[in-house]
N, C-alpha and C positions, 0 to 999 in steps of 0.2 A: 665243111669248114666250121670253125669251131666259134660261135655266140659270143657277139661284142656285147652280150644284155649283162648287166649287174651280177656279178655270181654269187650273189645271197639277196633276200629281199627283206629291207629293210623298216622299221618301225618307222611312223610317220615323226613321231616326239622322239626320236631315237637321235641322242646328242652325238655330233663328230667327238671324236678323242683329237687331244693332239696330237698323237700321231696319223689319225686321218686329214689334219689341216696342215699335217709338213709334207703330205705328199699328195695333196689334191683327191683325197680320198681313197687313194691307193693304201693296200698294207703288205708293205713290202716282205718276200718272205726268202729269205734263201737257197737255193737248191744245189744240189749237185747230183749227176751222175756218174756212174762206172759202166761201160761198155766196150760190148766186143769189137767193136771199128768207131770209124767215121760217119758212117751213112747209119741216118735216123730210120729211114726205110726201108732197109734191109738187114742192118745190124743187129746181135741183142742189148739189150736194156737189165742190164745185171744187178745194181744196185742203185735207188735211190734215195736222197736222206731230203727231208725239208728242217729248217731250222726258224720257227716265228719269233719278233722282235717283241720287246716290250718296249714304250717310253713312259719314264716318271716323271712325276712332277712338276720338275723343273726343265723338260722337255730335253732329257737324256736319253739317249739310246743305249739298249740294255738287248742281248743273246737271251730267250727264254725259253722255251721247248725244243728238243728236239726228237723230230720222226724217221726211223731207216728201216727200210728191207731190203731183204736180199730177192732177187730175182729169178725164176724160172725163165730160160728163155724160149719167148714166141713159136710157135711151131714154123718148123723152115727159116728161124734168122742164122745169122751169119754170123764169126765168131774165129776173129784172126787170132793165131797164138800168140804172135805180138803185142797184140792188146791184154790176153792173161799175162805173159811175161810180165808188163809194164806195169799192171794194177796190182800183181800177186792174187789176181782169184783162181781156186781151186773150184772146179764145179764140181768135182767129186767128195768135195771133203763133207764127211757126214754130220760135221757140226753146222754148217752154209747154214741148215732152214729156209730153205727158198721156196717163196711159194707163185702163184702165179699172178701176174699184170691186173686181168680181172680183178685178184681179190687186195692185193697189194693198193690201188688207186685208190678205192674208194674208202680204203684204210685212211690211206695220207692225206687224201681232201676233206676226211668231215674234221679235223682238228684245223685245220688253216679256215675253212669255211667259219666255221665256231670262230675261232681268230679274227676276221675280219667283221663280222655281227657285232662281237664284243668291243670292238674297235671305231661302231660306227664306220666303216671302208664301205665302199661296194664293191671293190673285188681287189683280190690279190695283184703284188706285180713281183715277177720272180727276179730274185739278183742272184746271180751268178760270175765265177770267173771266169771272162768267155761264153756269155748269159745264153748268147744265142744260140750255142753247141746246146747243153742243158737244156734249153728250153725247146728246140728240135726234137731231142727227141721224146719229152712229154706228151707234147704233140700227137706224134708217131703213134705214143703208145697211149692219148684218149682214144685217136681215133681205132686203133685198133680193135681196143674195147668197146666203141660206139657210146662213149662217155660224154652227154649232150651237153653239159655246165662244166666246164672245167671251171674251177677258182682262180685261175690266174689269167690274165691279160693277154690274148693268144698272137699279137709281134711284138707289144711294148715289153721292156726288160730292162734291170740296172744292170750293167756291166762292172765287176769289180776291179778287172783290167787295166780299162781305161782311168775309172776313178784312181787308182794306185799309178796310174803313171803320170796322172798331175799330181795331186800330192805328195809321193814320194819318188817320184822320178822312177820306179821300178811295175815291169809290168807280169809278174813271174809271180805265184801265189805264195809261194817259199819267200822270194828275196823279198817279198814286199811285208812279209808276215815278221821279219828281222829286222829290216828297215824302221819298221813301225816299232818292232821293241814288244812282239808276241812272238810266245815263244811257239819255236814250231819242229815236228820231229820228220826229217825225210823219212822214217822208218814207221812212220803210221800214215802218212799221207798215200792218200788214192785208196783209202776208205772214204765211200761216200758221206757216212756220216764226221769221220774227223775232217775232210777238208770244208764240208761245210758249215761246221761252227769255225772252221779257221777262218774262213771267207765272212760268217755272220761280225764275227770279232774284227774284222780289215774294216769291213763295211759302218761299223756300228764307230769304230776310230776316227774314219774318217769324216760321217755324217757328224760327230761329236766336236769335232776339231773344225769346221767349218761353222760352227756356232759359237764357238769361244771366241774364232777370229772376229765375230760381228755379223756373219753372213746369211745367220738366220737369228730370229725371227726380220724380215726384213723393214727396213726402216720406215 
């Protein structure tokens, strides 16, 4: 089971940011994945992108880095065609560069780690659309790895989903990416890394637009 302990250890004088006191010390980070089915445990894990936030100032949220690979998949997972038809991933095309889970994780956690230090956080919390899918199978694939500190929060998760279907009445990452009045391309989407700076942008809208209204900082 994967450690509810801090996933960075922090400096005693080490200031919160404000974005470590709009989310109770969380630093929220985006994810998404591309996979070969449903099932975190037995599926593969093809591609995934993290995208970290920034806030300025004036306690605006801002899209700032983002990190993607491409995946090797696990020895013995599983891998409906369905799921390549739907994503468009070729696993043969010689440009892919996919390397393996092993080397891939610990690529993607020391920049969100860094993230969260620099942030004053003690640990990540991942938003996704549909957090829980995404965040399944990370999961999946620490524990595969036997990867002891994950950086993110291993059941808490922001759902962009749900936040998109109060705010904009739309719970679909497309109609809600229009809705909002970001532009978005069906023809690049189900790239992990463009859906999740689509998803970082819905997120960052919406946390931003709930601040204008009065709803944070609170009274």
């Amino acid at each position: 089971m994967t450690s509810l302990e801090p996933a960075v250890d922090l400096d005693k004088d080490q200031a919160k940011s404000l974005l470590a006191e709009r989310f109770r010390g969380f630093l929220p980070v985006i994810v998404d994945v591309e996979t070969g089915g449903f099932n975190a445990d037995t599926d593969a894990l093809l591609e995934i992108a993290a995208v970290t936030l920034r806030m300025d100032d004036d306690g605006v949220l801002h899209r700032h880095e983002t990190f993607d690979f491409h995946l090797e998949p696990f020895e013995g997972a599983n891998i409906e065609q369905s799921a390549l038809d739907f994503t468009g991933i070729d696993l043969e095309c010689p440009e892919r560069d996919s390397i393996p889970e092993m080397m891939a994780l610990p690529d993607l956690f020391k920049p969100i780690r860094k993230a969260v230090k620099e942030n004053g956080c003690t640990r990540a919390v991942m938003v996704g659309h549909n957090a829980h899918f995404d965040l399944g199978f990370v999961n999946a694939a620490v524990n595969r790895c036997d990867i002891k500190r994950s950086p993110f929060h291993p059941f808490s998760c922001f759902d962009t989903a749900t936040l998109s279907g109060l705010a904009l009445g739309q719970t679909v990452l497309a109609k809600a990416c229009q809705t909002a009045g970001i532009e978005f391309s069906n023809s690049e989407a189900h790239s992990a890394a463009y859906d999740a700076e689509k998803t970082a942008d819905l997120f960052c809208l919406i946390v931003n637009r709930w601040k204008e209204l009065g709803g944070w900082p609170l009274p």
